[in-house]
KEBAMI-803276 format. One record per atom (N, C-alpha, C): residue in three letters; y, x, z. Coordinates in steps of 0.02 Angstrom, whole numbers, padded with zeros to 5 digits, always signed. Layout:
<recs>
alaYXZ/...
</recs>
This chain:
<recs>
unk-01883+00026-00946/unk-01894-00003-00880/unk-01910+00053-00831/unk-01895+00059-00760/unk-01903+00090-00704/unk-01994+00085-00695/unk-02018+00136-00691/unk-02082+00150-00658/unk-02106+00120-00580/unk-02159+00087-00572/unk-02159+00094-00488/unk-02157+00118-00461/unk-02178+00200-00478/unk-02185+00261-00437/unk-02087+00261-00431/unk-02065+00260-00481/unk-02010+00280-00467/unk-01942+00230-00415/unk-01968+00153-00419/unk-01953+00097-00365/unk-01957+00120-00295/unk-02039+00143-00283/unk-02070+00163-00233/unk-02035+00239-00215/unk-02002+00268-00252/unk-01977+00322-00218/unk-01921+00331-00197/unk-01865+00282-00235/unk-01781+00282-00215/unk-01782+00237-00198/unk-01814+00198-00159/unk-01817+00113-00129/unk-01777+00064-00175/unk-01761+00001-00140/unk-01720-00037-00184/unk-01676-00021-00210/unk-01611-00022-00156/unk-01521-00006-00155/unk-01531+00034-00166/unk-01552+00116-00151/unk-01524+00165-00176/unk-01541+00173-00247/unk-01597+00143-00285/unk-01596+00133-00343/unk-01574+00118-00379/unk-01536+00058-00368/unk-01480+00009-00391/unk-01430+00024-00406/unk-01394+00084-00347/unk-01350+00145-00342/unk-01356+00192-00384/unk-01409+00225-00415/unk-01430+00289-00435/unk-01422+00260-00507/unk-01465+00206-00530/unk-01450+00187-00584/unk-01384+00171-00610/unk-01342+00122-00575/unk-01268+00103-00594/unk-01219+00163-00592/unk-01253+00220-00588/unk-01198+00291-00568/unk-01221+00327-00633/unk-01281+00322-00657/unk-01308+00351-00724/unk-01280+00306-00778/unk-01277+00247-00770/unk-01284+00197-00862/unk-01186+00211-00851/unk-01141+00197-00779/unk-01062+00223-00788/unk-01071+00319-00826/unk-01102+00345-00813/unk-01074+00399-00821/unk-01092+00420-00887/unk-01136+00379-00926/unk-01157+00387-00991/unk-01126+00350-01026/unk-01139+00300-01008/unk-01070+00256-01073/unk-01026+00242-01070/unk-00997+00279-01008/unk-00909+00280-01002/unk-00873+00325-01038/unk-00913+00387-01050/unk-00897+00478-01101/unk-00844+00484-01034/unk-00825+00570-01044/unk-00812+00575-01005/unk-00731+00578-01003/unk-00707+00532-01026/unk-00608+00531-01035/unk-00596+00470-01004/unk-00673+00431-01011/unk-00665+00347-00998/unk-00623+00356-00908/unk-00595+00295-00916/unk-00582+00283-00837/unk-00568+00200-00831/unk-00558+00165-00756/unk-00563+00111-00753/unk-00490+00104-00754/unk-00475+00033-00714/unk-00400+00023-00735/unk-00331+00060-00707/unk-00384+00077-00613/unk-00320+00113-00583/unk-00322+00188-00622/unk-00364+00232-00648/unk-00344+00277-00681/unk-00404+00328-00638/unk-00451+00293-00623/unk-00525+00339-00579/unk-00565+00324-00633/unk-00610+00364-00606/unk-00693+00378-00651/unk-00725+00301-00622/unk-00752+00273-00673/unk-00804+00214-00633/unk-00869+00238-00613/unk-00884+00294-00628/unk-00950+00314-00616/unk-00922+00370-00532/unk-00869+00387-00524/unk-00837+00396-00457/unk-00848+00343-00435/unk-00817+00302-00416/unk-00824+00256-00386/unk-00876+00224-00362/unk-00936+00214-00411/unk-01013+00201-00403/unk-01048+00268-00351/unk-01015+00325-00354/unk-01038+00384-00332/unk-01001+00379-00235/unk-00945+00357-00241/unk-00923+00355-00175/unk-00931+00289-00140/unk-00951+00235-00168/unk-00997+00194-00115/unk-01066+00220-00115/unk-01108+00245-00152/unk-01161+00279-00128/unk-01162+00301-00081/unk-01106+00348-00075/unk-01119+00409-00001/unk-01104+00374+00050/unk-01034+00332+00045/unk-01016+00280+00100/unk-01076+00267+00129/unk-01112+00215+00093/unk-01149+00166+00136/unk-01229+00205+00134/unk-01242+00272+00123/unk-01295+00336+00138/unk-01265+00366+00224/unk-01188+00362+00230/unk-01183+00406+00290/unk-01162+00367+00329/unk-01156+00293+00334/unk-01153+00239+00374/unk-01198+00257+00454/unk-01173+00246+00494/unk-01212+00245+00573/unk-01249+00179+00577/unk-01295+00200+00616/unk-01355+00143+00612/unk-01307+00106+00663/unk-01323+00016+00648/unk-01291-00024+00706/unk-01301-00020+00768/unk-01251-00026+00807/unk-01278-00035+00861/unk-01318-00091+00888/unk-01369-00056+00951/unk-01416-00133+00970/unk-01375-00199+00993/unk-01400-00260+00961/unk-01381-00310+00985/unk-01386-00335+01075/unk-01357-00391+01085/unk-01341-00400+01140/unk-01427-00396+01178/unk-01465-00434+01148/unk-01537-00442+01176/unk-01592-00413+01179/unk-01554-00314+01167/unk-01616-00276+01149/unk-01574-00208+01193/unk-01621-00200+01241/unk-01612-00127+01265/unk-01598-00079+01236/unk-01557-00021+01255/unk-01556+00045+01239/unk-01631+00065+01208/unk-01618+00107+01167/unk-01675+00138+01119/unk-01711+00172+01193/unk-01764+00164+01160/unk-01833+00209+01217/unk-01829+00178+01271/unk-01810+00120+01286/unk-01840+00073+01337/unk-01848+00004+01326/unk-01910-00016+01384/unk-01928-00089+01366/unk-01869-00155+01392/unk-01898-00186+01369/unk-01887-00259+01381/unk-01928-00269+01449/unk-01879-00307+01477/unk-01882-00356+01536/unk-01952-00389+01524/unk-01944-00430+01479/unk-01974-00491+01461/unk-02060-00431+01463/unk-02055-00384+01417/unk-02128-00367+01422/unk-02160-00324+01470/unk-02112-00302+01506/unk-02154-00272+01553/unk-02162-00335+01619/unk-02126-00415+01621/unk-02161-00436+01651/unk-02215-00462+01618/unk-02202-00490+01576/unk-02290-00505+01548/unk-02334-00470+01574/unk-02331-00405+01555/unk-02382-00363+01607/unk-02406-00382+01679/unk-02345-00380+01709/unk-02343-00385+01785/unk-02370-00442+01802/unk-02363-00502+01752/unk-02406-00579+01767/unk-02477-00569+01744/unk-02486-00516+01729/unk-02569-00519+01687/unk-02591-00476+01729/unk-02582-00435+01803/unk-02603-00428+01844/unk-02639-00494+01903/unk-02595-00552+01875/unk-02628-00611+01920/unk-02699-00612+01877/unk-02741-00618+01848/unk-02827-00596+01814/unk-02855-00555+01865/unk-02833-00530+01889/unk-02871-00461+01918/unk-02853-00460+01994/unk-02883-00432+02056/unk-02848-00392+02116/unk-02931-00369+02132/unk-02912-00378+02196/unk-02984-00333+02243/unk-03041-00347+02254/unk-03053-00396+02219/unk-03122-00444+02223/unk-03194-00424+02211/unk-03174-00375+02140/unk-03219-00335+02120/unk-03242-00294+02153/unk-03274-00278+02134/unk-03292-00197+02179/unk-03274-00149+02141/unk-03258-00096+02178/unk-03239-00031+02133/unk-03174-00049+02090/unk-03137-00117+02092/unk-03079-00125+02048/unk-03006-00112+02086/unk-03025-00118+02147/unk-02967-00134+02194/unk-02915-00078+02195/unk-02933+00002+02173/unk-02913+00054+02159/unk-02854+00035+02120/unk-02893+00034+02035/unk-02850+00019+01967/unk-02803-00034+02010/unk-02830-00122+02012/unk-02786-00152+02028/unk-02706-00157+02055/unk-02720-00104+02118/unk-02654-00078+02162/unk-02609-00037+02117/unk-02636+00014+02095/unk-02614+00052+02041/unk-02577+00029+01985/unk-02617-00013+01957/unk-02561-00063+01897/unk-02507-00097+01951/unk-02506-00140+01976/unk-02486-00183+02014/unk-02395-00141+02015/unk-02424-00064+02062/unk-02371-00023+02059/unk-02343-00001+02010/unk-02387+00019+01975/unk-02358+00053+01907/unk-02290-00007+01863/unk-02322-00063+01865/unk-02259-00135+01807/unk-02227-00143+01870/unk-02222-00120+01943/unk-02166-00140+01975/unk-02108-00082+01946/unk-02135-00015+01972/unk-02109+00022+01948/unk-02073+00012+01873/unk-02099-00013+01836/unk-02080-00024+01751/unk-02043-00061+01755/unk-02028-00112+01790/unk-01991-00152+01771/unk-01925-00138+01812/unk-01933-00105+01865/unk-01854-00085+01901/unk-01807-00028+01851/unk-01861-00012+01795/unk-01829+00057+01743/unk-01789+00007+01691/unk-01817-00053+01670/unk-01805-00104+01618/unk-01770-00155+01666/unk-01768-00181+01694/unk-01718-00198+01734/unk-01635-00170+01736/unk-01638-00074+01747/unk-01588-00041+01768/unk-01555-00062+01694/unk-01609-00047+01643/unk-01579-00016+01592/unk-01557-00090+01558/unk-01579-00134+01580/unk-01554-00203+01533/unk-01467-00213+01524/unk-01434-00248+01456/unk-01391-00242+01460/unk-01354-00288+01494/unk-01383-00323+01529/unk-01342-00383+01574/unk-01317-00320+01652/unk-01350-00279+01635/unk-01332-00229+01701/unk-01388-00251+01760/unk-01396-00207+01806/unk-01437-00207+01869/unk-01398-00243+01921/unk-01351-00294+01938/unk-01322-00334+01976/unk-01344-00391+01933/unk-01387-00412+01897/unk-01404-00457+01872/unk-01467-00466+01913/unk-01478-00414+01921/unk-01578-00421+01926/unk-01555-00406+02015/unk-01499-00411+02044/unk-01500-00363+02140/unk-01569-00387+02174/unk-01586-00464+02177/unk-01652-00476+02210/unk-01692-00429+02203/unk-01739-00438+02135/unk-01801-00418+02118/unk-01795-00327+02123/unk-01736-00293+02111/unk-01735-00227+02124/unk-01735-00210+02209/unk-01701-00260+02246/unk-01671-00246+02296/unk-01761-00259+02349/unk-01804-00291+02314/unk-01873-00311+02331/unk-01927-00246+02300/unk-01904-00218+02257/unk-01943-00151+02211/unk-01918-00074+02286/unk-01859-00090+02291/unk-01819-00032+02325/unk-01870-00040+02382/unk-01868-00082+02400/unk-01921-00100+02490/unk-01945-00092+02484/unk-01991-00111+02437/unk-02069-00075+02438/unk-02076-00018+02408/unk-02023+00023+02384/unk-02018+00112+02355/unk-02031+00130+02447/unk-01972+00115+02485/unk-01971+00128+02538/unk-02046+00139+02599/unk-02046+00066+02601/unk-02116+00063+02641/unk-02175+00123+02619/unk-02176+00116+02558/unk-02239+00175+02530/unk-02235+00239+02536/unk-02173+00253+02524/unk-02139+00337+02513/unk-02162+00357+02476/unk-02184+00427+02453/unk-02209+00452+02400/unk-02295+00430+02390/unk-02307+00398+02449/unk-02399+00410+02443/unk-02412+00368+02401/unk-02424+00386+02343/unk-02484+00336+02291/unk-02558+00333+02291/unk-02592+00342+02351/unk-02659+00356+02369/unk-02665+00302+02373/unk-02750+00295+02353/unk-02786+00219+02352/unk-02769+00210+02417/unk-02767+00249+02475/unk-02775+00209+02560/unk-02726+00206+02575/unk-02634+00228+02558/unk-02596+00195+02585/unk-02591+00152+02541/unk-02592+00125+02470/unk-02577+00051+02441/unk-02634+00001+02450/unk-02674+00023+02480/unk-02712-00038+02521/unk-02681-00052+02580/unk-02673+00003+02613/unk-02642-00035+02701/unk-02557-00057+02671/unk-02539-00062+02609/unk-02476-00105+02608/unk-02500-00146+02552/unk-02552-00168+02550/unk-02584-00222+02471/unk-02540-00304+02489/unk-02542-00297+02550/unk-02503-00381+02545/unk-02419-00341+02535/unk-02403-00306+02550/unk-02332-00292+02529/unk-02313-00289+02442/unk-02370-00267+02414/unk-02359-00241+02342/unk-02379-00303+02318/unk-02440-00370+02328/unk-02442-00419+02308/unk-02392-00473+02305/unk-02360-00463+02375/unk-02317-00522+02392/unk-02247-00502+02346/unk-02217-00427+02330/unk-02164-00408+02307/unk-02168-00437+02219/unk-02248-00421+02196/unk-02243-00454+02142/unk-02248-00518+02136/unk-02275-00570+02193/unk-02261-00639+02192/unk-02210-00679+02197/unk-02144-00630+02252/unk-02077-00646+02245/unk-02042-00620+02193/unk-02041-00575+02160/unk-02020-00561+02093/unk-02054-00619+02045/unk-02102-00615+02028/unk-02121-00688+01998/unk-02100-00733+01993/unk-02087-00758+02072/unk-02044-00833+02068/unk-01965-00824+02057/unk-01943-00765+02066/unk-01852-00736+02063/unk-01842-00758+01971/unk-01916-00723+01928/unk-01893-00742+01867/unk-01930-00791+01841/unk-01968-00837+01875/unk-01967-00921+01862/unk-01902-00942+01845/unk-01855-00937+01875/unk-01799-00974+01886/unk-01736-00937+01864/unk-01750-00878+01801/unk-01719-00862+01775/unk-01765-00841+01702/unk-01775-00898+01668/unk-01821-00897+01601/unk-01780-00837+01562/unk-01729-00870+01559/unk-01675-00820+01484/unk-01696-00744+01477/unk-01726-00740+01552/unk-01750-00635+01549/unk-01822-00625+01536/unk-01849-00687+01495/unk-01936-00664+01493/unk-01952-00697+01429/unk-01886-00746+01393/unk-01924-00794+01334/unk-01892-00727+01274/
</recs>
């Protein structure tokens, strides 16, 4: 019988492989051949490598390019900014900051979704305006003097994907 250490080291299949390439190549001797006139323990040896140098699949329809998010979770985020805004004291900083930051995230996961960015034109075309209005300043005092711009952009994005569930379930 196979050891666990040794299960645990050639995983399942390639075990399965490794073994059926050893018990052909031992009790076949080596003159044996199958019917077309090959080695059977060849044969066990060249689907090995086959399906060892196989390319990983490609992503399915409902999963972004590798190294980026999902739609769906960076709004979650962006709705779990409704818990929080300026109420606090001393919070109103962070608040704006996130607020920007999952707008920002989500126009990257947006671009990159595979339905394409003419899927999403609103909610980007609402991210772009408010890139605009701000310009480069990420200072607590210009995203306060535009706080109803950055609130309201994530409240109309909000309701843009109310009414398009399929990009958040």
């Amino acid at each position: 019988m196979i050891s666990t250490r040794a299960r645990q080291a050639f995983g399942g299949s390639t075990l399965v492989v490794v073994l059926a390439s050893l018990l052909l190549s031992c009790s076949s001797g080596p003159g044996a051949t199958s019917t077309d006139g090959e080695s059977p323990a060849r044969d066990v040896r060249q689907t090995a490598s086959a399906s060892a140098t196989q390319e990983p699949s490609a992503p399915s329809a409902a999963e972004p390019a590798p190294g980026t998010e999902k739609v769906r979770d960076v709004f979650a985020r962006l709705q779990a900014t409704y818990n929080d805004g300026c109420t606090t004291p001393g919070n109103c900083e962070y608040f704006l900051g996130r607020v920007l930051d999952e707008l920002s995230s989500l126009d990257k996961a947006m671009k990159a979704d595979l339905q394409g960015p003419g899927h999403f034109k609103e909610p980007l075309a609402r991210i772009a305006k408010l890139r605009a209005e701000l310009g480069d300043d990420r200072s607590f005092e210009n995203l306060k003097k535009h706080q109803d711009l950055l609130t309201g952009t994530r409240d109309r994005i909000n309701a843009w994907m109310q009414g398009h569930p399929e990009d958040y379930r």
